[in-house]
NUFIBA-947129 format. One line per field, with one value per residue (C-alpha): x, y, z; residue number from 1; residue in one letter; chain. Coordinates in pm, 1 decimal, decimal comma, m for minus. Example, Ala and Ser with C-alpha at 12.3 -4.5 7.8 and 13.67 -1.06 7.14 Angstrom:
BEGIN
east [1230,0:1367,0]
north [m450,0:m106,0]
up [780,0:714,0]
vexvex [1:2]
torlum [A:S]
torro [A:A]
END
This chain:
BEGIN
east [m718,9:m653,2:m356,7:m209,4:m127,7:218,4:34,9:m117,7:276,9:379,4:123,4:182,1:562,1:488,2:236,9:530,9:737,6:511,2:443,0:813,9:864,7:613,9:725,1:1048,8:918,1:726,1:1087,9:1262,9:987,1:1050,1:1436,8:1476,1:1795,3:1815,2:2038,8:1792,0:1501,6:1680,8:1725,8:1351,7:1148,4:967,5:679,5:741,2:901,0:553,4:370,3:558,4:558,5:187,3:129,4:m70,2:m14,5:m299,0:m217,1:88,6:m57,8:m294,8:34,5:201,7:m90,7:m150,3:206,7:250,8:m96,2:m42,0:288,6:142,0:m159,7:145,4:319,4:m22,0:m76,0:208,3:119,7:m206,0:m363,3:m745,3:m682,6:m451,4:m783,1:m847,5:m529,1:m586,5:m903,4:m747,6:m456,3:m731,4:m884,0:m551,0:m456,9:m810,4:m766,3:m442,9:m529,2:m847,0:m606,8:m460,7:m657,9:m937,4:m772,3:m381,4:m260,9:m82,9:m276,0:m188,6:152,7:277,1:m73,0:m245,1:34,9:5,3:m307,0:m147,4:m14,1:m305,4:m466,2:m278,8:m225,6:m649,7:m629,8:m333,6:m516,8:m828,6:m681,6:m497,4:m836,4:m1015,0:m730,8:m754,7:m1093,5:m1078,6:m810,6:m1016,7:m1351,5:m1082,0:m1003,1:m661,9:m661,5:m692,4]
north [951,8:1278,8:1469,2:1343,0:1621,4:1694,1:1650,3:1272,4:1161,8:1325,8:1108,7:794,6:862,1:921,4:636,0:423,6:501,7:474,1:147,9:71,6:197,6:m56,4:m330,1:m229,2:m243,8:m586,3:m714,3:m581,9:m740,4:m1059,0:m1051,6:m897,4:m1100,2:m1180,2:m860,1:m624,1:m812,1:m742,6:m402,1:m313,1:m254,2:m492,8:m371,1:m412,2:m754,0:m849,6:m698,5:m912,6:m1210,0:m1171,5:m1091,3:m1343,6:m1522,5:m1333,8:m981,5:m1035,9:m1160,0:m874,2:m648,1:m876,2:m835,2:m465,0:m360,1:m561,2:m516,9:m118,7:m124,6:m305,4:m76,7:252,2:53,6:m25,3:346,8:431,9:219,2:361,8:51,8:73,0:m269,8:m17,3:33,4:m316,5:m371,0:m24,8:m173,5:m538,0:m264,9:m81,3:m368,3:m534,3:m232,8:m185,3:m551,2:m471,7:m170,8:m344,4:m564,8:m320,4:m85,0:m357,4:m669,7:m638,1:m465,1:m207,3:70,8:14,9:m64,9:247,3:495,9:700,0:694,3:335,1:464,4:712,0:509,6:262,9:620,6:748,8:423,6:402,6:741,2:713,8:415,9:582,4:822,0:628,6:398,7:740,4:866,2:561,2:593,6:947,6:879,4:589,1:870,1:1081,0:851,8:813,4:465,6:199,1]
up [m2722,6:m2524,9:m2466,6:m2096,9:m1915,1:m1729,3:m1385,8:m1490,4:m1540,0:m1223,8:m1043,6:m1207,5:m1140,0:m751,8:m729,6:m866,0:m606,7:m293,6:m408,2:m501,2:m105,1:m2,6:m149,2:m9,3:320,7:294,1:151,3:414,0:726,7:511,6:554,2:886,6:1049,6:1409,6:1489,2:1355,2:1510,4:1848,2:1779,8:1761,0:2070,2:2290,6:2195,0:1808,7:1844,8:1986,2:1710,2:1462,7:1657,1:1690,8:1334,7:1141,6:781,4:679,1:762,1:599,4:315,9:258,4:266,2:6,1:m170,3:m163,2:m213,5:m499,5:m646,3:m672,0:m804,6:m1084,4:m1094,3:m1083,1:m1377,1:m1576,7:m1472,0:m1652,1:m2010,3:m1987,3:m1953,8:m1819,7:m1605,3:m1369,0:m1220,7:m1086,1:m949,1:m742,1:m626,1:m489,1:m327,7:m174,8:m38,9:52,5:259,0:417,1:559,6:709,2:847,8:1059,7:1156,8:1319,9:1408,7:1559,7:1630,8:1693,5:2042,5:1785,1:1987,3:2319,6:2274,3:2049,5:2144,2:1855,8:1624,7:1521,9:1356,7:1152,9:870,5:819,9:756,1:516,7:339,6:282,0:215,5:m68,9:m187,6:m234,6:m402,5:m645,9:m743,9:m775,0:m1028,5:m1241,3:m1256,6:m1331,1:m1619,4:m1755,8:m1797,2:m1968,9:m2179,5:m2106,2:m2044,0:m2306,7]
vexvex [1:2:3:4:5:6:7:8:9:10:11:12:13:14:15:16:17:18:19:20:21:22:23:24:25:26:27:28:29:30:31:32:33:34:35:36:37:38:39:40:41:42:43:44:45:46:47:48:49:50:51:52:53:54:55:56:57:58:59:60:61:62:63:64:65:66:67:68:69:70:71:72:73:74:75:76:77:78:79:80:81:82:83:84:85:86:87:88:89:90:91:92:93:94:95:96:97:98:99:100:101:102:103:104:105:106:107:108:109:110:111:112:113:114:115:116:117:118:119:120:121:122:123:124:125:126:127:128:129:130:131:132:133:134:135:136:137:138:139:140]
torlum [X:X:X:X:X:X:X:X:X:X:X:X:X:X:X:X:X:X:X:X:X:X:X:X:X:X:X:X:X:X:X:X:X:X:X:X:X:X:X:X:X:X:X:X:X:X:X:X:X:X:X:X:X:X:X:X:X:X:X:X:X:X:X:X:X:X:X:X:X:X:X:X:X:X:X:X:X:X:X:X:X:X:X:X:X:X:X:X:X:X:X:X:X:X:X:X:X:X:X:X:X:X:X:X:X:X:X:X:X:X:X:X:X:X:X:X:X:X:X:X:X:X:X:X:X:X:X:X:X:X:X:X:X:X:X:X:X:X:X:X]
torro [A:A:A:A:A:A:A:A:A:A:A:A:A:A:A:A:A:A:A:A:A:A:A:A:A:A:A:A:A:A:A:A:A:A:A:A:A:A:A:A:A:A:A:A:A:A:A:A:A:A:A:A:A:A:A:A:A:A:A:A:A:A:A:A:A:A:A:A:A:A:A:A:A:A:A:A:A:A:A:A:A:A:A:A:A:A:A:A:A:A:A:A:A:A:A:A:A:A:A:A:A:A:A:A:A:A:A:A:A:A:A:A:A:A:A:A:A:A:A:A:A:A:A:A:A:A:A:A:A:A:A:A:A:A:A:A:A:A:A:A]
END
């Protein structure tokens, strides 16, 4: 097997903790009390209220899915790969969800299209590294 370069551990490392950050996130939309549900905008109390099982489920799913990709990432184990891929999908639901079928747009404006972007642009990324490590041979 190849030498792994200083720059493959630094991304493994960093897609560990935007996943870690997203799970985070889905943990904390999970637990949100009543006081902090009262704190948030109209318009965001509406977004969640409107939110279906689904959606969520396809951010359970992608959250979870690539931290287990960033930690298979990290063994070196080629199956890192899939795991990207169901993330990638995962996030590429959500994000029509919201950019297509959720009032996300005209409630917040342009914005609420910026993360959905970089999400399916961080996941593509991170299926295109494990694929890149796997023709290196860096994944077993």
């Amino acid at each position: 097997m190849n030498k792994l370069p200083m720059w493959y551990w630094i991304i493994a490392i960093l897609a560990l903790v935007w996943n870690l950050v997203g799970v985070y996130q889905y943990i904390s939309m999970r637990l949100i009390t009543e006081e902090q549900f009262s704190q948030m905008s109209e318009a965001l109390q509406q977004l969640h209220n409107a939110t279906p099982s689904w959606v969520v489920a396809a951010f359970a799913t992608a959250v979870f899915s690539g931290a287990l990709a960033s930690v298979l990432l990290l063994l070196k184990k080629s199956v890192a790969q899939l795991f990207f891929l169901i993330s990638l999908l995962a996030i590429l639901v959500q994000a029509s969800y919201i950019l297509f079928m959720s009032e996300s747009i005209e409630l917040l404006g342009t914005q609420a299209a910026i993360l959905p972007a970089v999400l399916a642009i961080v996941g593509i990324f991170l299926l295109w590294f494990s694929n890149f490590s796997k023709s290196r041979g860096w994944l077993k």
